[in-house]
C-alpha positions as CSV (number, residue, x, y, z in Angstrom):
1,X,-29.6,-127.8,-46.5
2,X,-32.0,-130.3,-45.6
3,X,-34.1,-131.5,-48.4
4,X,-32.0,-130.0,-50.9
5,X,-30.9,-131.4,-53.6
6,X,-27.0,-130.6,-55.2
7,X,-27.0,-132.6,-58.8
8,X,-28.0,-135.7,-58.2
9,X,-27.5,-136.0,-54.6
10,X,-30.5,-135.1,-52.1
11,X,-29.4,-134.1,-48.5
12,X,-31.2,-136.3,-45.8
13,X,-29.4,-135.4,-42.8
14,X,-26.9,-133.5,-40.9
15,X,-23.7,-135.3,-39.4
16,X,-21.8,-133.2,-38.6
17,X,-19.5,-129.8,-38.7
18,X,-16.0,-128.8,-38.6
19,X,-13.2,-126.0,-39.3
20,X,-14.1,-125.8,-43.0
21,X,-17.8,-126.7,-43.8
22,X,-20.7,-129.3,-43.2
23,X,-21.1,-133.0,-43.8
24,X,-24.6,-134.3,-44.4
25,X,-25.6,-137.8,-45.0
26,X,-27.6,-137.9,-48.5
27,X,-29.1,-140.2,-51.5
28,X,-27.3,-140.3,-54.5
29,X,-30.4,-140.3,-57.3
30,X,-29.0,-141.9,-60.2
31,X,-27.1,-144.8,-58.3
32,X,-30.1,-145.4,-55.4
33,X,-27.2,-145.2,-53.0
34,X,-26.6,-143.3,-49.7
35,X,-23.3,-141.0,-49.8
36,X,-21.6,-138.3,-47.3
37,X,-21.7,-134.6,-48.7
38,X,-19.1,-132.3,-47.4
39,X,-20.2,-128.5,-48.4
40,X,-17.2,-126.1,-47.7
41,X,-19.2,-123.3,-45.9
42,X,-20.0,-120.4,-48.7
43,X,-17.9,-118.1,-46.6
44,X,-15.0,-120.3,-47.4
45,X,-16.2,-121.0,-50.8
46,X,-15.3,-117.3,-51.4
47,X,-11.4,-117.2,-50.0
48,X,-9.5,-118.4,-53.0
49,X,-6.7,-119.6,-50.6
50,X,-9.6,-121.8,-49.1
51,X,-11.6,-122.6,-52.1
52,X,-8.1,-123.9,-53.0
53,X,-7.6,-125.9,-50.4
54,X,-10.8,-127.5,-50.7
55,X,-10.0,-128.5,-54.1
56,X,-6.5,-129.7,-53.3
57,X,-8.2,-132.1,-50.4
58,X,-10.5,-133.5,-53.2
59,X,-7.5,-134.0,-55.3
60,X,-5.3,-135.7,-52.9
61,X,-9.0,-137.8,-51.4
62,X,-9.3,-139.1,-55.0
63,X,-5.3,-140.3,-55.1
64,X,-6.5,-142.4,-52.1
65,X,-7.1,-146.6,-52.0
66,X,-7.3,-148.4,-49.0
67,X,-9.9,-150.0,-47.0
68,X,-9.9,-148.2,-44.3
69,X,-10.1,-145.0,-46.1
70,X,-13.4,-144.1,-47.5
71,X,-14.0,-143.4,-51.5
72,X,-14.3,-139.8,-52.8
73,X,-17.3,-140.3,-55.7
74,X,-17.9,-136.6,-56.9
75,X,-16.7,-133.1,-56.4
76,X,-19.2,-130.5,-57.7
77,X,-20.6,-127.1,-57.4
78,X,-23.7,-125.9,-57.4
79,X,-25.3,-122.4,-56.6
80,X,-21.6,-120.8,-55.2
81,X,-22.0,-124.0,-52.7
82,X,-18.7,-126.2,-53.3
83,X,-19.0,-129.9,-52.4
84,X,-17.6,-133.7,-52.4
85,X,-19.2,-137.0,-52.4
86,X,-17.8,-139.3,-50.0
87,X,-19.2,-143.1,-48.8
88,X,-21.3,-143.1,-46.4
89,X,-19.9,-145.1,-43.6
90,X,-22.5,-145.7,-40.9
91,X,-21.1,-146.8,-37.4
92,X,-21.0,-145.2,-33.3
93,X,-19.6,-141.7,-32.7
94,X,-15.8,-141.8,-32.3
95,X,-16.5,-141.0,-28.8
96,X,-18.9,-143.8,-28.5
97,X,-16.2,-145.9,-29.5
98,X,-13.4,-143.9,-27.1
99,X,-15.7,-144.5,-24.0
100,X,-15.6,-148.5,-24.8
101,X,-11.9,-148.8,-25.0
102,X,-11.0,-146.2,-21.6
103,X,-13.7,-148.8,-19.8
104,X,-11.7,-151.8,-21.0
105,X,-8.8,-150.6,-20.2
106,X,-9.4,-148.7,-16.5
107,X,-11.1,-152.2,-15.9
108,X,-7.9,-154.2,-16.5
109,X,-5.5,-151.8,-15.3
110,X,-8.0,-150.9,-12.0
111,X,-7.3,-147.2,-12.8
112,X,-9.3,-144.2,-14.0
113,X,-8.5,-143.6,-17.8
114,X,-7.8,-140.3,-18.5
115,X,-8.7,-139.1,-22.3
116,X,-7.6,-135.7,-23.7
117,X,-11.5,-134.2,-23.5
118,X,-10.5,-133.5,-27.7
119,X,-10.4,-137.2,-28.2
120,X,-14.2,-138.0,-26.8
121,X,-16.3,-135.2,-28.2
122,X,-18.7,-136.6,-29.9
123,X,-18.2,-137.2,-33.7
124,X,-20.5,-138.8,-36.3
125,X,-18.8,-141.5,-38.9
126,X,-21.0,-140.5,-41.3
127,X,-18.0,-138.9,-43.0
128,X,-14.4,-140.1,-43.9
129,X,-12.8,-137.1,-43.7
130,X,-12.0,-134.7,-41.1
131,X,-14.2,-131.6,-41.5
């Protein structure tokens, strides 16, 4: 998906991937802009109770205002390949972030901080959204 281009968004990079599809950070064309892409995968894209459920997320994204919830800007299709347009919020991995608080807190409590190994995967905040 690299170098792609779905409308007027061109994909620069991947962030990430998850249960239902890819996020990729890209350049939105017309407003000179960087946004996050999620592309629900094609095999997805062809189960109507997923391809449903992909619209359904956009639908309840788009219902969404609050700053510390990231703006859905497009929903589109292109080619069979389903997508939304999300802000681009650039930051540390989640697990980045995890690491800093367990140190902070096995420092002050002089124990070993135990994290689920779910919680410190690591995770790109390119995206807003779970994937």
């Amino acid at each position: 998906m690299i170098g792609r281009e779905l409308g007027p968004y061109r994909v620069l990079d991947k962030l990430g991937e998850g249960g239902m599809g890819e996020v990729y950070k890209a350049r939105d064309t017309r407003l000179d802009r960087t946004v996050a892409i999620k592309i629900l995968s094609k095999a997805l894209a062809a189960d109507p109770q997923f391809r449903d459920r992909f619209d359904r997320e956009a639908r309840a994204i788009s219902q969404l205002d609050h700053p510390h919830i990231c703006a859905l800007h497009d929903v589109g299709e292109q080619d069979g390949i389903a997508y939304l347009v999300m802000q681009y919020l650039d930051g540390e991995t989640l697990a980045a972030t995890l690491t800093k608080v367990r140190c902070r807190w096995s420092a002050r409590c002089g124990m070993r901080s135990r994290l689920p190994r779910r919680w410190t995967r690591p995770i790109r905040r390119g995206s807003c959204t779970a994937t």
